[in-house]
TORTISE-297610 format. One record per residue: x, y, z of N, C-alpha, C in turn; residue in one letter. Coordinates in nm, 3 decimals. Layout:
n_px n_py n_pz ca_px ca_py ca_pz c_px c_py c_pz rest
X Y Z X Y Z X Y Z a
...
This chain:
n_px n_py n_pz ca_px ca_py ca_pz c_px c_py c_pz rest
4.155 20.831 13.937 4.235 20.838 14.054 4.171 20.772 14.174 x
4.042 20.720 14.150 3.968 20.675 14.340 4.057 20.557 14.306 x
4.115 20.474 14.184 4.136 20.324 14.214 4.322 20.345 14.321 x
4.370 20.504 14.282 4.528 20.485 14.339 4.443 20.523 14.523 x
4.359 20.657 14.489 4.357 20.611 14.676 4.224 20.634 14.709 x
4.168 20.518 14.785 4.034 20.499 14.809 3.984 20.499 14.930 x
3.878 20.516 14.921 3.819 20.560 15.034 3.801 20.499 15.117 x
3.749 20.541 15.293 3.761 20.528 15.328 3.653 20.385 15.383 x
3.525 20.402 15.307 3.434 20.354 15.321 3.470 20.148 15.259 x
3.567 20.191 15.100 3.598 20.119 15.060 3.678 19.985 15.095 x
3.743 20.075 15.216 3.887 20.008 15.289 3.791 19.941 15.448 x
3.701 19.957 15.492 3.588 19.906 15.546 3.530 19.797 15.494 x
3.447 19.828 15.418 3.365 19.744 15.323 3.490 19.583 15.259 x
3.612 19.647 15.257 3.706 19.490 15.206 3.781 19.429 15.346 x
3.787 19.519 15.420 3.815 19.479 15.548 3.714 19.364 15.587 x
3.571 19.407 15.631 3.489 19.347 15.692 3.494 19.201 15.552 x
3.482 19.211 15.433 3.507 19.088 15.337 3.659 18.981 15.368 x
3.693 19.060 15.403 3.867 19.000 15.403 3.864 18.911 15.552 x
3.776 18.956 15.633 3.758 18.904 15.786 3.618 18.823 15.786 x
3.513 18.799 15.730 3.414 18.691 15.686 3.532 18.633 15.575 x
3.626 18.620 15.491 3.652 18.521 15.403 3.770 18.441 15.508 x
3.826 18.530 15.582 3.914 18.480 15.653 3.857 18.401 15.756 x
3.737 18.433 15.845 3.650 18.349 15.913 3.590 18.170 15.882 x
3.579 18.225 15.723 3.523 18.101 15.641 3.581 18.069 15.624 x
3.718 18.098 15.604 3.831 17.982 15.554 3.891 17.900 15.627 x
3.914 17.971 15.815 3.948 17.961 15.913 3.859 17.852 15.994 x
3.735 17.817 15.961 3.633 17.748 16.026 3.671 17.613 15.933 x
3.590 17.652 15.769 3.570 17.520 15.693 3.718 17.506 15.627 x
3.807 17.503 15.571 3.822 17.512 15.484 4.028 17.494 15.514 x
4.043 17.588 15.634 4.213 17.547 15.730 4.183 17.434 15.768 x
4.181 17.302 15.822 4.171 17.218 15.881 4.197 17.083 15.763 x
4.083 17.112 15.629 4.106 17.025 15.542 4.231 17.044 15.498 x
4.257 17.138 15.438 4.378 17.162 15.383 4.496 17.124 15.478 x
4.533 17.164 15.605 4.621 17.108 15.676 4.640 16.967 15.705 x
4.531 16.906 15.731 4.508 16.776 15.697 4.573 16.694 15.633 x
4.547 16.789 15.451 4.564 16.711 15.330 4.714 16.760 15.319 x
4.799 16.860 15.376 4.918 16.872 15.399 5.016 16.781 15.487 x
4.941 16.755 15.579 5.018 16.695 15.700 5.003 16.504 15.597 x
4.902 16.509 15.537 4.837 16.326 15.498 4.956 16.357 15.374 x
4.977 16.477 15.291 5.083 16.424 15.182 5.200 16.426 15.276 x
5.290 16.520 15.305 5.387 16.524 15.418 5.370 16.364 15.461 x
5.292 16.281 15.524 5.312 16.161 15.589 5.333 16.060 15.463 x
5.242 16.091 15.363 5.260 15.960 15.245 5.395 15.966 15.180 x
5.511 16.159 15.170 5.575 16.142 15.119 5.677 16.110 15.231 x
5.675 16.077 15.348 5.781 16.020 15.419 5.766 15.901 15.420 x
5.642 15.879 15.441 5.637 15.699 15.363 5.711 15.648 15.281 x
5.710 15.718 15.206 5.752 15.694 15.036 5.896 15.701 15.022 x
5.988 15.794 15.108 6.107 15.830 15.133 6.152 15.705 15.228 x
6.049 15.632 15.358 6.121 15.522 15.390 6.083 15.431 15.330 x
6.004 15.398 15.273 5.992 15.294 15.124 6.088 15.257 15.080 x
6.130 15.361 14.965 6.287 15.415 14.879 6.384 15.377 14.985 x
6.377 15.398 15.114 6.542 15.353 15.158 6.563 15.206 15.195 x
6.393 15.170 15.240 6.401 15.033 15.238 6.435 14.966 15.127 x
6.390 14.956 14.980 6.381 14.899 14.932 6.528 14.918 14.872 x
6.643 14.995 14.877 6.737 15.039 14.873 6.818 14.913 14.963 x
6.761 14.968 15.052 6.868 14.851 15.155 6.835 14.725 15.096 x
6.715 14.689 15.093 6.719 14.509 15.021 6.737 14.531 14.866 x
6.772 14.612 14.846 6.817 14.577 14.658 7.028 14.568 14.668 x
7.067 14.639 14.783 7.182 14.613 14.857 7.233 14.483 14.918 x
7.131 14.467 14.993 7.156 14.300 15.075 7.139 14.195 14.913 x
7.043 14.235 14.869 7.018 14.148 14.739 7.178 14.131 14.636 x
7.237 14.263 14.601 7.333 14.252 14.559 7.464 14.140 14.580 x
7.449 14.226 14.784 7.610 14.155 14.838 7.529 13.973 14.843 x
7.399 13.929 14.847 7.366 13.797 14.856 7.439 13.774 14.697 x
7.405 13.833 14.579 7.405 13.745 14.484 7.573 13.715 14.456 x
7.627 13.860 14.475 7.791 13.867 14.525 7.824 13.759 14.582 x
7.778 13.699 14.695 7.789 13.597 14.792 7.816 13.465 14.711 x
7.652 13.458 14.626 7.657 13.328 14.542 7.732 13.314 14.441 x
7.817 13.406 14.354 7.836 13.407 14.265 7.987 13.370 14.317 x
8.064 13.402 14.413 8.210 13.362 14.446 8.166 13.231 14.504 x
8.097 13.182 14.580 8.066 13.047 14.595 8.044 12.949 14.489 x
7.928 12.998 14.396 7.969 12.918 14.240 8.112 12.931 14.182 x
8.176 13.057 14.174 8.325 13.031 14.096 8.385 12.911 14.199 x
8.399 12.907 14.339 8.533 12.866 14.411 8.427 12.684 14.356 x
8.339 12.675 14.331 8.271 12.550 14.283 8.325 12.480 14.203 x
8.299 12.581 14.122 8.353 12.550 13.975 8.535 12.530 13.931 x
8.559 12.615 14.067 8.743 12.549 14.031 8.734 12.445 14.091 x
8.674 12.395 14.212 8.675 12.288 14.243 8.657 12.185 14.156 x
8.556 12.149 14.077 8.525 12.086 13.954 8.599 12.077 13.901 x
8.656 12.181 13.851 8.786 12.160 13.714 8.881 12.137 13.766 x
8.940 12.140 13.911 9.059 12.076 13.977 9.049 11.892 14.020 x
8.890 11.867 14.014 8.898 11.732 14.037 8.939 11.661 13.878 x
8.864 11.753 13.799 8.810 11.692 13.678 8.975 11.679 13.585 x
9.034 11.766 13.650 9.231 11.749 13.567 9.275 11.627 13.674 x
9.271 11.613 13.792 9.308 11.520 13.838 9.271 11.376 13.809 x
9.127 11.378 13.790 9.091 11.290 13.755 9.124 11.211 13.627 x
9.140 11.358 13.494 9.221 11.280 13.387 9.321 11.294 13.355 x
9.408 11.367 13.435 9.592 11.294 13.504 9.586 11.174 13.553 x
9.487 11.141 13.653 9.521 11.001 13.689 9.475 10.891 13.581 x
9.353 10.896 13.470 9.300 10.834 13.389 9.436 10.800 13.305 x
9.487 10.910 13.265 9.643 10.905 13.162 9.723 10.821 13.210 x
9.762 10.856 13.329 9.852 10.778 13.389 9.814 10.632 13.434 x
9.679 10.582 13.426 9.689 10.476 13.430 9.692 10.404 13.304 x
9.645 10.485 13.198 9.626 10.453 13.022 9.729 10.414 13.024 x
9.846 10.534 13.078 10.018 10.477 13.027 10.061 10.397 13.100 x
10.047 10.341 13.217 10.079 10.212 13.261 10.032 10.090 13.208 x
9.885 10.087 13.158 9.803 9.998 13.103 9.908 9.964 12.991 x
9.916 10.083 12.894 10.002 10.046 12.779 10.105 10.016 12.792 x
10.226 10.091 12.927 10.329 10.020 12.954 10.365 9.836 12.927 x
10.270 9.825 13.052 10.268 9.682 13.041 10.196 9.592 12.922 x
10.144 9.579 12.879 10.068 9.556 12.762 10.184 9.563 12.603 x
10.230 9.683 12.612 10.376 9.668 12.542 10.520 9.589 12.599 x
10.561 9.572 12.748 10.597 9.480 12.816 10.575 9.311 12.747 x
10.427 9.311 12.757 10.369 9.163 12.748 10.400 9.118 12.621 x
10.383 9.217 12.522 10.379 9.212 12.396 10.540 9.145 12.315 x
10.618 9.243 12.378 10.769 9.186 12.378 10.814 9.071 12.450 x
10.747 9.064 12.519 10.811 8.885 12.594 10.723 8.806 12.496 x
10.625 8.807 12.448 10.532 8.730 12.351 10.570 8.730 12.232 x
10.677 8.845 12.153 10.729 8.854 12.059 10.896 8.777 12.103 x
10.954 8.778 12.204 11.062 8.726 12.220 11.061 8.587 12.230 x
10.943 8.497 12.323 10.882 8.396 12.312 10.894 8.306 12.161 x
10.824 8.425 12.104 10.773 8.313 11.945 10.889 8.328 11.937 x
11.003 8.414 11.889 11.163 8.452 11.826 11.238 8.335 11.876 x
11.214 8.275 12.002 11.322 8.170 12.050 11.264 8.067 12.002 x
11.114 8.040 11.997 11.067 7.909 11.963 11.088 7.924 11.814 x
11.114 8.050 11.728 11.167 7.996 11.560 11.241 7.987 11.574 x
11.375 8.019 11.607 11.512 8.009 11.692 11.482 7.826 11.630 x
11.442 7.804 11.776 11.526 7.649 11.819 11.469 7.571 11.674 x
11.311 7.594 11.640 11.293 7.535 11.518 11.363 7.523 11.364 x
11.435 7.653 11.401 11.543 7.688 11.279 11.666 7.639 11.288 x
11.692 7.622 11.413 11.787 7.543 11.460 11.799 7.404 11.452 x
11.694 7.358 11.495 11.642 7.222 11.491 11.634 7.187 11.337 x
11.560 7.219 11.259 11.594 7.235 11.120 11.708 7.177 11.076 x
11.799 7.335 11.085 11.956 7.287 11.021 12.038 7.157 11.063 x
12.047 7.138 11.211 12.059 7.035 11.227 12.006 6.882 11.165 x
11.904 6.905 11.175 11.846 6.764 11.048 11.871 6.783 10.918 x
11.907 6.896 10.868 11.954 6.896 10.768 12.099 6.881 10.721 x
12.155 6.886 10.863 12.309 6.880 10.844 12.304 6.718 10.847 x
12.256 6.667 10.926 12.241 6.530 10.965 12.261 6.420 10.857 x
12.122 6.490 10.775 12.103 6.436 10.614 12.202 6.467 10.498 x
12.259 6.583 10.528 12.386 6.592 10.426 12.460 6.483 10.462 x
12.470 6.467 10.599 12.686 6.428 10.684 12.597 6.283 10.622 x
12.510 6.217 10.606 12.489 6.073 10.602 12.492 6.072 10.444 x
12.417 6.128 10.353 12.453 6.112 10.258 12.602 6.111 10.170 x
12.654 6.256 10.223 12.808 6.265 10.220 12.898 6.077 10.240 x
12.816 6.043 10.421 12.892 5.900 10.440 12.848 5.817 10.316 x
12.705 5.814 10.294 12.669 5.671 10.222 12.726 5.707 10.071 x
12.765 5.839 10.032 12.898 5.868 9.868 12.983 5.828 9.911 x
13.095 5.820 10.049 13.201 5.747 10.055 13.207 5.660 10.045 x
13.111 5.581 10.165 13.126 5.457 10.136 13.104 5.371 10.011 x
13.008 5.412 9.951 13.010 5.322 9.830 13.096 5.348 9.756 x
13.190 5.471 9.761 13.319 5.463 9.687 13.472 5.384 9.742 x
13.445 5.369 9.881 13.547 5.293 9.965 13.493 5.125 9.940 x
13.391 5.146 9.941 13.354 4.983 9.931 13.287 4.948 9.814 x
13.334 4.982 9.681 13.290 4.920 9.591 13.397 4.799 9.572 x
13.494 4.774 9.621 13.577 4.743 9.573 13.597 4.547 9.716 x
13.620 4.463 9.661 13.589 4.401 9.763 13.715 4.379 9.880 x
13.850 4.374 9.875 13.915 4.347 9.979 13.891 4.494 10.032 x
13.857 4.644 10.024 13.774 4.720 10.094 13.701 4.693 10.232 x
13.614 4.638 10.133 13.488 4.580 10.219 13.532 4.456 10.346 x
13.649 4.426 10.300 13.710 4.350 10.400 13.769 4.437 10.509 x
13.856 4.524 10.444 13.913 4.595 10.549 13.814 4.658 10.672 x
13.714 4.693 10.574 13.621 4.768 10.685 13.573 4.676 10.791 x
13.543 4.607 10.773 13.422 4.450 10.864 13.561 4.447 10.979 x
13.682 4.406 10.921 13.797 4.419 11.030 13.792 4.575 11.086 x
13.827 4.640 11.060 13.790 4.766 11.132 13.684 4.731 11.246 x
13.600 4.725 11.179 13.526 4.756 11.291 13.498 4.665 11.375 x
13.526 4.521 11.337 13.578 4.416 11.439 13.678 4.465 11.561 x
13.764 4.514 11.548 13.849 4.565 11.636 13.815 4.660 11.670 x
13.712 4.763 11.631 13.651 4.872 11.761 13.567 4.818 11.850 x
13.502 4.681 11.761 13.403 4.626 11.864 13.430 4.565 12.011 x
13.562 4.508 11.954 13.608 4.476 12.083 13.704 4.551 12.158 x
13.734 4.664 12.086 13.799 4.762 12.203 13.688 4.821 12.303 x
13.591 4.802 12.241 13.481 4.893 12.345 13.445 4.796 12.438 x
């Protein structure tokens, strides 16, 4: 039972210990420790505006790359809006190129067509030429085998000669 209530001597004796430990702690020992309270307290507000800094530039970093990245797209339509125009207009001059070129081609094909034309033409004609004379030179030697014929004709044509 002395440990439930003790004496009086006892309650002295931890007193005067409790006031030297409190002395010693109060001299050496409060000061470091507050110190090393107040030095974490400062490193962890450091550390807390650290974190918000580096927060804010991982933010600015974002809306920058945000920034670049709609500047590369509106780029890149640009590109592909020159690059269709460019081969719309390439086409369209292909198909004019070929227009004309098929143009040329048909007057060059109509060209040769008239010059076989007239040659085919030219042709038949000498060939008609050579029939109608042969045709004459079978008549005549059938009109003029015969000799008062041959008379008639020379008069004939005595009298065209001098009608002309």
């Amino acid at each position: 039972m002395d440990l439930i209530s003790p004496d009086l001597g006892l309650i002295i004796w931890q007193t005067i210990g409790f006031a030297i430990l409190f002395l010693l702690l109060a001299k050496f020992a409060w000061k470091p420790i507050l110190s090393a309270l107040e030095e974490r307290d400062g490193a962890i507000e450091a550390s807390l505006n650290e974190a918000q800094k580096a927060k804010m530039e991982m933010a600015n970093l974002v809306a920058e790359n945000e920034r670049l990245l709609q500047e590369a797209r509106i780029e890149r339509d640009e590109i592909l809006r020159a690059a269709n125009a460019y081969a719309a207009k390439l086409m369209e001059e292909a198909k004019g190129e070929a227009a004309s070129a098929g143009a040329k081609m048909i007057e060059e094909a109509k060209a040769v067509i008239e010059t076989e034309k007239q040659a085919a033409l030219t042709d038949v004609k000498i060939q008609v030429a050579e029939m109608s004379l042969r045709i004459a030179e079978k008549l005549l030697r059938q009109n003029l085998a015969s000799e008062p014929s041959q008379k008639k004709l020379v008069e004939d044509f005595v009298k065209d000669l001098k009608l002309n």
